[in-house]
Every structure is written in C-alpha cells, then in structure tokens.
LOVEX-139573 format. One record per residue (C-alpha): z, y, x. Coordinates in steps of 0.02 Angstrom, whole numbers, padded with zeros to 5 digits, always signed. Each point is the difference from the previous one (the first is absolute). Layout:
ZYX...
END
This chain:
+07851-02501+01129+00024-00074-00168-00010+00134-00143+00161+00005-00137-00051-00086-00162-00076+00164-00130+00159-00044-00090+00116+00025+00144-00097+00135+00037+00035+00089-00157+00201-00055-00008+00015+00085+00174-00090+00171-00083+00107+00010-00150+00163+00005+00083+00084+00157-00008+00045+00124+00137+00116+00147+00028+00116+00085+00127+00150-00080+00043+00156+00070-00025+00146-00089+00074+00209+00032-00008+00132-00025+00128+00049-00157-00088-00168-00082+00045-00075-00030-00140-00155+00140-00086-00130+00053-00155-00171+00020+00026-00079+00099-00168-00181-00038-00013-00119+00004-00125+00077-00150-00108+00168+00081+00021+00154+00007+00118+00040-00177+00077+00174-00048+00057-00025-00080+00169+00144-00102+00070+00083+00028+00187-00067-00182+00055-00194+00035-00078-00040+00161+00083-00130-00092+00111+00048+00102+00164-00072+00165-00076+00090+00175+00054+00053+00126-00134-00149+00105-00038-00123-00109+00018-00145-00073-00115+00031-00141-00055-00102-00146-00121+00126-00090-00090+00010-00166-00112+00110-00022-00153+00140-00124+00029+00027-00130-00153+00142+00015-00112+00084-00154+00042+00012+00084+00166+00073+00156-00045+00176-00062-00023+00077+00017+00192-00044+00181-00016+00012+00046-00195+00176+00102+00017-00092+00118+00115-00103+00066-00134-00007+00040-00181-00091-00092-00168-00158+00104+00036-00002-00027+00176+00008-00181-00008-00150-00004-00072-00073+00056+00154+00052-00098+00140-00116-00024+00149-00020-00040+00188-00104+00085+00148-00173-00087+00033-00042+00096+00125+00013+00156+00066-00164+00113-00019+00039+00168+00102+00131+00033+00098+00110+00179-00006+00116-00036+00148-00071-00019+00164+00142+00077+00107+00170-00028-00028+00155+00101+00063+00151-00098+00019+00152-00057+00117-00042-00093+00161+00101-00148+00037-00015-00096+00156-00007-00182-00010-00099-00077+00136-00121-00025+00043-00037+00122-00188+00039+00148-00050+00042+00000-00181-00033+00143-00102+00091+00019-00156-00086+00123-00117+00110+00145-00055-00062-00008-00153+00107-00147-00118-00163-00030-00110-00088-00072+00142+00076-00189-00006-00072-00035+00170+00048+00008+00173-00145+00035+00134+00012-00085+00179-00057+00073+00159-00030-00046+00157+00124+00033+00111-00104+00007+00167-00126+00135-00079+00130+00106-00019+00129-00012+00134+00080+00184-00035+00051+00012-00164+00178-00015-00004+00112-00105-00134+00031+00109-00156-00137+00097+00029-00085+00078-00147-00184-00039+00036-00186-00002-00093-00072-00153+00014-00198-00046-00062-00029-00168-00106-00109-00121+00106+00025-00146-00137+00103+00015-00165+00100-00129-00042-00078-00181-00090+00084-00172-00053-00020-00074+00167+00031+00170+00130+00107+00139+00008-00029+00206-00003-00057+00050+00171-00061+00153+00098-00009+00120+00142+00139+00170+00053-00121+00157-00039+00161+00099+00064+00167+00026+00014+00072+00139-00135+00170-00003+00068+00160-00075+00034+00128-00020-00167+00140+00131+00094-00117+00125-00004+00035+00133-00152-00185+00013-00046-00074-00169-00001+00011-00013-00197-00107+00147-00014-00115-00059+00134-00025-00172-00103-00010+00094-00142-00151+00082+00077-00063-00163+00045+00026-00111-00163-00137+00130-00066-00087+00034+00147+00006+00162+00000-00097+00099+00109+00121+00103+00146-00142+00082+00100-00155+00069-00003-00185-00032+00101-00017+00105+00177-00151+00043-00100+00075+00077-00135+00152+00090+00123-00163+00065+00091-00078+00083-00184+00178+00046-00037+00038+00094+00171-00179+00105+00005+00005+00066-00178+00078+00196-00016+00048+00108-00146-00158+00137-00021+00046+00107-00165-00134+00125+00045-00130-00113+00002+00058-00101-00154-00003+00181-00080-00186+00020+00083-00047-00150-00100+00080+00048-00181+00183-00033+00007+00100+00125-00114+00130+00095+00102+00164+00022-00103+00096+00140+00057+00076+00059-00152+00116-00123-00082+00169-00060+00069-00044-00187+00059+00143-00115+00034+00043-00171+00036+00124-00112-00099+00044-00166+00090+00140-00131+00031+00124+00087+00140-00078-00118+00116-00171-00022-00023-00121-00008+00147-00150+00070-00078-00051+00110-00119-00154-00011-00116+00021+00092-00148+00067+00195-00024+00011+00111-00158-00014+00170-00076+00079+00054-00169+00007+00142-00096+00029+00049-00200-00075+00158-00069+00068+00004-00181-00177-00083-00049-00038-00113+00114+00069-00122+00162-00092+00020+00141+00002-00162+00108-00064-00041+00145+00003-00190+00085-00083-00001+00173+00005-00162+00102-00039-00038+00151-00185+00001+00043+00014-00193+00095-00196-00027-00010-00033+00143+00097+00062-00103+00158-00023-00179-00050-00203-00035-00009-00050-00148-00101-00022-00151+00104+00083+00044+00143+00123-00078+00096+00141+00122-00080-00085-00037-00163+00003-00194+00021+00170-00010+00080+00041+00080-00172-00092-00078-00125+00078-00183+00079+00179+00073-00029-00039+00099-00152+00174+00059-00015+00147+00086+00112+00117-00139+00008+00198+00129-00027+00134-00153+00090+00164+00044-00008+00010+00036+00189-00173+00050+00028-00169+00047-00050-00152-00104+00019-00136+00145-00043-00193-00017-00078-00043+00127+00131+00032+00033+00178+00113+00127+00009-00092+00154+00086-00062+00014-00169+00123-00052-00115+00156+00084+00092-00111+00147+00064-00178+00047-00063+00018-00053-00173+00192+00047-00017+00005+00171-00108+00149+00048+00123+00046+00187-00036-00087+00160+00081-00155-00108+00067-00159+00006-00106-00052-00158-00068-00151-00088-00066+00021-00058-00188-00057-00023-00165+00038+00123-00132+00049-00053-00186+00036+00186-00068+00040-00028-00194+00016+00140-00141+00120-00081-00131+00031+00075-00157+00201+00033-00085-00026-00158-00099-00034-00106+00156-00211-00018-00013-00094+00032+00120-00117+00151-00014-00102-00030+00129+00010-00051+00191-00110-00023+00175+00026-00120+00123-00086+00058+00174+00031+00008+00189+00123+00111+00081+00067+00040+00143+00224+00049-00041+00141+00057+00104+00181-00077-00079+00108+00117+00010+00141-00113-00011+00075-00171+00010+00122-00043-00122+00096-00170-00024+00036-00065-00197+00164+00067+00039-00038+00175+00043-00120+00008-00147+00155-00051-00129+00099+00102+00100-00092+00146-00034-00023-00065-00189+00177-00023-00045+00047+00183+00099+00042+00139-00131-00136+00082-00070+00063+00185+00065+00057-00080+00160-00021+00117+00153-00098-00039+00142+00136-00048+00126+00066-00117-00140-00148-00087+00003+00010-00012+00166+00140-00072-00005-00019-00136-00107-00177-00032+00078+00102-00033+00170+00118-00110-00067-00135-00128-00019-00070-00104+00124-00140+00088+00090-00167-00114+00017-00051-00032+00186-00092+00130+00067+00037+00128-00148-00001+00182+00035+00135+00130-00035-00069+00100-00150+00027+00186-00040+00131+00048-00116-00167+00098-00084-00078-00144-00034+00117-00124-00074+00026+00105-00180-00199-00010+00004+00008-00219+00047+00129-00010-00153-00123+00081-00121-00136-00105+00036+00114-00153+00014+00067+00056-00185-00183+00021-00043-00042-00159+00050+00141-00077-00091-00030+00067-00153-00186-00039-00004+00064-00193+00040+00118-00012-00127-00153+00058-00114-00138-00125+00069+00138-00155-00032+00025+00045-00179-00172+00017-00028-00032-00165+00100+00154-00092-00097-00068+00049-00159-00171-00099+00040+00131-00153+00036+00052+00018+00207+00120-00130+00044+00162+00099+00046+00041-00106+00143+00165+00051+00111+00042-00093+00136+00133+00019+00137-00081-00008+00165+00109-00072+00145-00027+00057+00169+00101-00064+00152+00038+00121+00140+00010-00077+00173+00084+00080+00158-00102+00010+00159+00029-00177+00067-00075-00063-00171+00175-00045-00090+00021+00046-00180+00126+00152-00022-00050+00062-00187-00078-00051-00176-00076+00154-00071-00040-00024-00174-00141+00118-00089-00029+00024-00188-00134+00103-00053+00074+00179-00019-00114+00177-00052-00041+00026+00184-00088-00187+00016-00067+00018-00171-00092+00154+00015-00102-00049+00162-00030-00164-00108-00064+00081-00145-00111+00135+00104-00069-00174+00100-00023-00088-00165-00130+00165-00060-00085+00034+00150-00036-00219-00003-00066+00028-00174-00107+00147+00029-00094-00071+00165-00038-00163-00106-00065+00124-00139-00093+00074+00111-00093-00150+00087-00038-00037-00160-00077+00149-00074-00103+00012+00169-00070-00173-00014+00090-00071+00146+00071-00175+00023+00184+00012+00036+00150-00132+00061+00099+00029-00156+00185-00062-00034+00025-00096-00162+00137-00096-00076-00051-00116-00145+00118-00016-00159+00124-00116+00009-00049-00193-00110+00092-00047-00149+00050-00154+00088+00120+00105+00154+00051+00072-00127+00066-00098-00116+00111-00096+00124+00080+00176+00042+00024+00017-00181+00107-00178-00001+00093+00081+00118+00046+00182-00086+00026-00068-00139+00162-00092+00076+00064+00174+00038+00096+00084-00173-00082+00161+00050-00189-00073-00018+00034-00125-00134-00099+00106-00124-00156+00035+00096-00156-00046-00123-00056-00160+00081-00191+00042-00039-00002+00169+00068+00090-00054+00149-00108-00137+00062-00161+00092-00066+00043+00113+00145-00008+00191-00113+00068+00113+00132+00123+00087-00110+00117-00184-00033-00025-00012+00201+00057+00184+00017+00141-00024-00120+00070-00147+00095+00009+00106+00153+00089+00157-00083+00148-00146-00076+00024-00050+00171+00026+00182+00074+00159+00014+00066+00060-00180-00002+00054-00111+00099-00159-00122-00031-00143+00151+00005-00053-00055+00187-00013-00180-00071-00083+00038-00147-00135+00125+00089-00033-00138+00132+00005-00144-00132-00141+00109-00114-00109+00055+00171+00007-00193+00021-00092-00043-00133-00112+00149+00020-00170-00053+00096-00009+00087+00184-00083+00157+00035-00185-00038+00094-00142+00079+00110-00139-00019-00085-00165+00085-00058-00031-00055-00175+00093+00175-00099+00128-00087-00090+00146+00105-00071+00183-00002+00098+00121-00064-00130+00150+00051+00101-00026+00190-00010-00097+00007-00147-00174+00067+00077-00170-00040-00029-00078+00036+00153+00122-00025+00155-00019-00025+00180+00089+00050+00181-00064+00130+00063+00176+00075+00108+00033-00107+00142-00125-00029+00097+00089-00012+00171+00100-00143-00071-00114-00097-00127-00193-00049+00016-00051+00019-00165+00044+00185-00001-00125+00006+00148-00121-00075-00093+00008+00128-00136-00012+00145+00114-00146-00057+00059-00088-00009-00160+00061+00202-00010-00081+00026+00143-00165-00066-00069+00010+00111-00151+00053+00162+00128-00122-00035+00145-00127-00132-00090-00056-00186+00063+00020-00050+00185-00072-00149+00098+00140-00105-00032+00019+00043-00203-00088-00138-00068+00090-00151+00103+00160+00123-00044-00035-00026-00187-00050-00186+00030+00156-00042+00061+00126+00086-00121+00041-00167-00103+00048-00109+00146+00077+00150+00105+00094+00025-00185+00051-00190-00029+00062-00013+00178+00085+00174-00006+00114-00090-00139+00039-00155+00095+00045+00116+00170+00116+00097-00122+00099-00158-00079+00019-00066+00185+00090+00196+00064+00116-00013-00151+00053-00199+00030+00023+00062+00195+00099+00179-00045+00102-00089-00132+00058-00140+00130+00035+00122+00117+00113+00093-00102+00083-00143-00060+00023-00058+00187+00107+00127+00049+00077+00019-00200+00091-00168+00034+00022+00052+00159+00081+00145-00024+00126-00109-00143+00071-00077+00107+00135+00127+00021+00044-00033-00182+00049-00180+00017+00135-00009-00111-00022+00162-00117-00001-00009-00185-00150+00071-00089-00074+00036-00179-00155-00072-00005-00160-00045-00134-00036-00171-00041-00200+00007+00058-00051-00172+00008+00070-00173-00080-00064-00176+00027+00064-00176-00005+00080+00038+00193+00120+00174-00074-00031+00168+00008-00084+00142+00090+00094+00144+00008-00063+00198+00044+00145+00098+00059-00007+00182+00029-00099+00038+00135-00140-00124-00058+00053-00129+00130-00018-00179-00114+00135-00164+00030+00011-00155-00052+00132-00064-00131+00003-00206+00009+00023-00102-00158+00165-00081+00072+00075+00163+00025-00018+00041-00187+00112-00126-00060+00034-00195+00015-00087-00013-00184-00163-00059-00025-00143+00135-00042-00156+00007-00082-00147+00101+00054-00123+00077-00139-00160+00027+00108-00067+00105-00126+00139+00114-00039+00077+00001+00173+00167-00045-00040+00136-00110+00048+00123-00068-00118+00166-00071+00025-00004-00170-00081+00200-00004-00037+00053+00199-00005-00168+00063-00094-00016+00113+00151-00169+00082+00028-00072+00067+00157-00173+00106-00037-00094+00122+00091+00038+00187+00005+00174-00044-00046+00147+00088+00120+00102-00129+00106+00137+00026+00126-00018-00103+00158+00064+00000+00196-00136-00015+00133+00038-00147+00120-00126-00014+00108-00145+00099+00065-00168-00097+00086-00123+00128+00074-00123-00094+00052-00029-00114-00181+00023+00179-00058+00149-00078-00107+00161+00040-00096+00134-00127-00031+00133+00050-00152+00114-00044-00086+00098+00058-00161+00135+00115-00005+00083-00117-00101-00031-00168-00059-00033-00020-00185
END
C-alpha cells in the first residue's frame, strides 16, 4: 500500500480533535485545543454526540450559509467532521417503527440526527411503538444509513414507567447485580462480639440517633451531641461498609463499576446489594452495628480541641426524619413531655421508625439543640474563611403506587438539615486530617477556585441587575470569597436568589475525587474528603479502607488498594456526574408530568435563561418552561449574548435574567421534559 506523502502525513496530525457536542437543531461545537469550532448540521460527518472527533477548519468564504447561527468570535472558528476517532454511543434507546421489511428506530434522544434501521426478520416480536435498545452494527456514512441489531425490548409507550426505564438505559445504568455477588451478599452476618474481640470500641453511653429524609431506605450515618458549658461533645459514627465488602470481590467490583447509588424519582438503583445496604450496614435502631467512630471535643469558640476517629460497634436509639428533628427544635424550650410528643407525632413517621418513650424525647431535643448550636458555630467559622452560602430549593416529586405523580415537595435547607450537614462537613475534615497526619494516601474531595474568565461573564450579567451594578469588577472576577459571599447575601430573600446561586455555582469548577490534597473552595477547607456514606458512594469506601490500614495495619491487598486510588478516584467522578444527569431527568419526568394539571394556570415566575429563541422561565416549584420570541411581542428583538438580555427594538422593553415575569402555562411535554408558556399579558 502506497504510504501518504510526509506532508500529508503531517496535515492529517495537526488537525484538531475534541468531543462533540450537538443541539436539537442539528447543528454542534467541538472545543479542542485551538478552541471551540462551530460545526454546521450538514458537516457533522455522521458522528454521534459525544464522540471524538478530528475536525478541519472550513474557509471563510464558506462560512456565510451558516454565519447567523453563531456570533463574531465563533465565526472565526468554523469547521467540519473528518472523521470520527472514538465512538461514545454504541447502543441506542429509541421508538420502534415498523416499516418493512425494517424496523426503524428513532432515537429518543433529539441530538442524535439519525435514524437506525433494523431488520425486521431478526426481530419478529417487537411490536410498533415499542420503546427498545438497539446496538450500532454500522454508523451512518455519505453513501449508507445508521443500522443495527434489538438488544431488547424496554417497553411499550402506554406503560407508566417506560421513561424511567429509558432513562436507565440512555446511561446504562446498572439494575442488577452478579449471582456472585447475591451469593457474598446472602452468607455474610452481623458478629458485634467478634468485631469487639478484634478492637472495635463498644459505645454504650451516648444517645446515638439517626437523622434522615422521611423516606430513606438506608441509613449510614448516626450522631451523638452533648454541651457541657465548656465543651460540645460530638460524636459521628457511620456505617462500618468495609467490614462486609472485601476488596476485589464480586460485591466490591459490582461497586466500584457503579461507584454511586443512582436516587430515581420512582426508584433506587443501589451501589450495594441490599442485604447490606438495607440490613447489615443500616444503623436501624436497637440492633448493634459495626461503624466508624469520629468522637470530637470542640471548644465554645468552635475549635476543635482534640478528637479520635476509631472502630465501634453503636446501638441508635432512634430514627428521626428532618421533620421530627425541627419539630423538636422549634417546640418550646419548657415544653412537657407529652407536648413533645405531640408535635413529634404530627410529623410523618420514617418507615420502619419506632414509637419512642415520652422519657426520652426531652433527652433527643437536647442533643438535637446541641447539635444545632454547635452547627450554627462551625458555619460562621467556615463563612468567615470564605464558604459559599449556597441555598437551593430542592424539588422532589411524590408518586402514588401505580407510579403517577400526586405531589411536589419542595425542601430548603432549615436548622434540622443544617446541623447533620455541618456535623458531616467536621467529621469529613477530621478523617482527611487524620490520613494525613498518619501518612496514608486518601481519595480526597476537592473543588478548585473558580477562573477569572467564568467569572467575568457572570459579572456581565449582575451587573444588568440595579442591585449588583456596584460590585467591584476586579474583586469579582478575581474570585475573593467575600464579593462571592456578598452577592449571595443581596440575593437572600428575592425573587432572583435561586437564579443567582445557580448562575454563580455555574461558573464555579465541579467538585472531584481525586488524590492530589487540594483545598475545597466551596466550604472553605483545606483538607476535605467523604468519609459518611459509604453505602451509597465508592469513594467513601475507599477512605474507610485506608482507616482500616491505620487501625489494623497493611493487608495482602493494600498495595494494589493504594495503586489504584487515582483511577478508582477519576472514575468515581465520572459515575457521580452520570447519577445526577439520570436523578435530575427523572425528576423532571414526572415534574412536567405532574403540570399537566395546571394547563391553563397563571404563575409568577423568574426569568432563568434568555437567548435569541425567548425566555426560560423557573416558576415556583423549580419546574422550568419555555417563553417563545413570538409570544413576546410582534416587534423585532435583539439578543445581547453577553449580558443575556432581550430588548424590544420599538418599546425599549428589556427581558434579562433573574427578572420576575407573569406568564400562563400552555402546554406540558413529559417526555422532552418540556414547558410551553406564554405571557400573562402581551406587552
């Protein structure tokens, strides 16, 4: 075969590469190393979204079909797809259509440009409008078409879960587990007395409770908390999951691959079969439990005076739901016991909760007041080293037993929430301390400060808004906590303060698994890691093993444990991105779906996106619609990209985000998890 000419050779090496990103509208960016390309609907090569790409630069004279898709600086960078390097999607979900002698799947998701055809004969059973997974046997080219082979059938389109089921799918998620690792799972049993035998503290002495979500499923972490006029007394103990799970076996690799509990709104897809997550490493009350121990002495000004972190063995004495916990909070401080009672009952109990004493309540509202107090104490003395004050509304969509959507429950962060936060938060820093000061690797959690250049376009944005107009532009975009902070105490209370939080965690770099000790810009801590969820995240696991080494000393499998940590870390991070994208879909799934009783209803909502096609709207459960451009006005309007705002071109009138808008839902479309409005009145 004849070789390239050197100089061909070397044009071919130089050309740039990236990951391609592509929109519904067909046409994408790849960002490489020369900077982001524009790459037109007709010059995307048959590449997939996601995948890595080598791309040439299109001439200018060329760029003139496509140049009102993009702005001054994008133009610069126009280019096509040369070829496709590596490919992301190999299976496809999507909606079966027969059209013999094919089946033609088209891909639920709109990015994908391509349809795939199938051969009817090889699968004879699948049924039209079937929901199905199909595998890529040859992408699509110039001179053939997408084509591949039905892995399996997910469902029919009438059935109520089949969005959650191709949810699962598009990210191919992992729904069961190895007979291998169901075999580990099934033989291992709870021994306290020999964990004891072996060095595990028994603590017998403090009042040990749970805190959780009414329904949670499992239950890693418990506390103790007590204030002597000197000094708190705390006491974190979480669930001892490495006591169970034995590096490199099947539990363990069935684990590491997921790396996360995956929380869908109508399900759970867990890290860890559940004989262990629902049952041996559950700190249910009155059942002694394996765990590790973060006791902490901390002093009336919030420092620490000293602290140990060992094995234990714990009884809870109680399981408590954020409710309870304000409950018991907000009761009056010389309330009597059947008071407390009282308002403890009125709350929704937690599955599987036990009735407590009328004796022990007054002690469960000390220690909850305790811990309160302590928390309130650790966040000023965190927000003072610069913590990002960060308050968002969580959304969570209750469904009825036959999966439809009866509720939106909507949580802010209230003292109950924030003191199991801020006791989490300590016991995280302390175990990383103490890796550290034992010579130990350790999987820590670090989030970078944010660049000037985020930054700076959020600044554009604030300083649209009268309220921000004044913020020093240099402090601002040099990222000095205290301008972030003070951005984030303006916004308290308003209507734009969800916007503005999001918009400024936007331009903030994500939160990693890693093992280089970098400090955590978000809470303001130089030494950081996650050390209280085990059941549910890998990383956790990882750092209870290196505990382990420190209480018990080296093992067999210690040094390919500590060989490992960087990948198991990078991947850890990747795992996590891919449960949020699937529990945020999920949610919004049934959000939409649960809208659509509000066809028709009037709502005040925050202007949280703008672009050249209108508005993005957040109303007030978090749910997000779309506003079109022709249902603004009939006038013409121009779109600052920079700014984010939309002006009027006869009235003057301006449309920017964070700003409060009136506007009448229309339509509701679960599955493209989308919102069609319209305004209350036209302009």
């Amino acid at each position: 075969m004849a070789r390239r000419p050197a100089k061909a050779r070397r044009h071919a090496k130089s050309r740039p590469q990236g990951i391609l990103e592509l929109t519904s509208r067909g046409f994408g960016f790849v960002k490489t190393a020369e900077g982001e390309f524009f790459i037109p609907a007709n010059k995307i090569n048959g590449a997939f979204p996601g995948d890595l790409v080598e791309i040439s630069r299109i001439s200018s004279q060329k760029q003139d079909d496509f140049a009102s898709y993009v702005d001054s600086k994008h133009q610069r960078l126009c280019g096509r797809v040369v070829r496709v390097v590596m490919r992301e999607q190999r299976t496809i979900v999507g909606r079966y259509e027969i059209a013999d002698p094919f089946g033609v799947v088209v891909p639920d998701d709109p990015k994908i440009p391509y349809d795939i055809f199938t051969l009817r004969k090889d699968a004879p059973y699948v049924a039209d409008g079937d929901v199905v997974e199909v595998e890529m046997t040859e992408y699509p080219s110039r001179n053939s078409a997408a084509t591949g082979r039905v892995l399996r059938v997910i469902g029919s389109e009438d059935e109520g879960s089949v969005e959650i089921d191709r949810i699962i799918s598009h990210f191919k998620l992992e729904t069961v587990f190895s007979a291998s690792a169901l075999e580990e799972a099934e033989a291992l049993k709870q021994d306290t007395a020999v964990a004891e035998g072996r060095g595990y503290r028994r603590i017998s002495d403090e009042l040990v409770f749970t805190i959780d979500p009414v329904d949670a499923r499992d239950y890693d972490d418990a506390v103790s908390c007590t204030w002597d006029g000197k000094y708190w007394h705390l006491g974190v103990y979480i669930a001892d999951v490495s006591a169970f799970v034995d590096y490199g076996s099947s539990i363990d690799l069935a684990a590491r691959r997921r790396a996360s509990s995956v929380y869908l709104v109508d399900r759970v897809l867990p890290m860890l079969p559940e004989k262990i997550s629902n049952d041996l490493c559950s700190l249910v009350p009155s059942k002694p439990r394996q765990a590790i121990a973060v006791q902490a002495l901390i002093r009336a000004d919030g420092q620490v005076e000293s602290y140990e972190v060992f094995p234990a063995v714990i009884c809870s004495k109680a399981r408590l739901s954020y409710d309870q916990a304000l409950a018991l909070l907000l009761a009056d401080a010389h309330a009597s016991a059947s008071e407390l009672q009282h308002a403890f009952r009125a709350c929704e109990m937690p599955m599987g909760a036990l009735a407590l004493s009328e004796e022990l309540l007054p002690l469960l509202k000390s220690s909850i007041e305790s811990l309160s107090s302590l928390a309130e104490k650790q966040f000023h003395l965190r927000y003072e080293a610069g913590c990002m004050d960060f308050e968002r509304t969580e959304a969570k969509v209750r469904l009825d037993e036959a999966g439809n959507p009866t509720e939106v429950r909507l949580r802010k962060r209230d003292r109950a929430t924030h003191a199991i936060e801020e006791a989490m938060i300590l016991a995280n820093r302390l175990v990383a301390q103490y890796l550290i000061d034992h010579l130990q690797p350790c999987v820590f959690r670090v989030h970078d400060a944010p660049d000037g250049e985020a930054l700076y376009a959020l600044y554009q944005i604030l300083s649209e808004m009268p309220e921000y107009g004044d913020l020093d532009e240099w402090a601002f975009c040099s990222g000095r906590p205290k301008v972030l902070q003070e951005v984030l105490a303006r916004a308290k209370g308003k209507p734009e303060h969800e916007l503005i939080s999001l918009l400024l965690l936007r331009s903030m770099k994500r939160a990693v698994y890693t093992t280089d000790d970098r400090p955590h810009f978000g809470v303001a801590l130089e030494h950081y890691c996650h050390f209280t969820s085990p059941i549910r995240r890998y990383p956790d696991l990882l750092v209870h093993r290196m505990l382990k080494i420190v209480f018990f000393g080296e093992t067999e499998t210690s040094g390919a444990l500590k060989k490992a940590l960087p990948w198991m870390a990078e991947h850890s991070s990747k795992m996590e991105r891919t449960a949020e994208k699937a529990a945020y879909q999920s949610q919004q799934f049934k959000l939409v779906e649960y809208m659509q009783r509000d066809i028709g209803s009037t709502f005040e909502g925050v202007i949280s996106g703008v672009s050249t096609f209108g508005l993005f709207v957040q109303l007030p459960n978090t749910a997000i619609g779309h506003l079109p451009l022709r249902e603004l006005s009939d006038e013409h309007f121009s779109f600052d990209p920079d700014r984010y705002v939309l002006t009027g071109a006869d009235s003057g009138v301006r449309y920017q985000l964070g700003q409060s808008i009136k506007v009448v839902l229309v339509a509701a479309h679960p599955r493209e998890r989308r919102l069609s409005l319209r305004l209350s009145h036209r302009v």
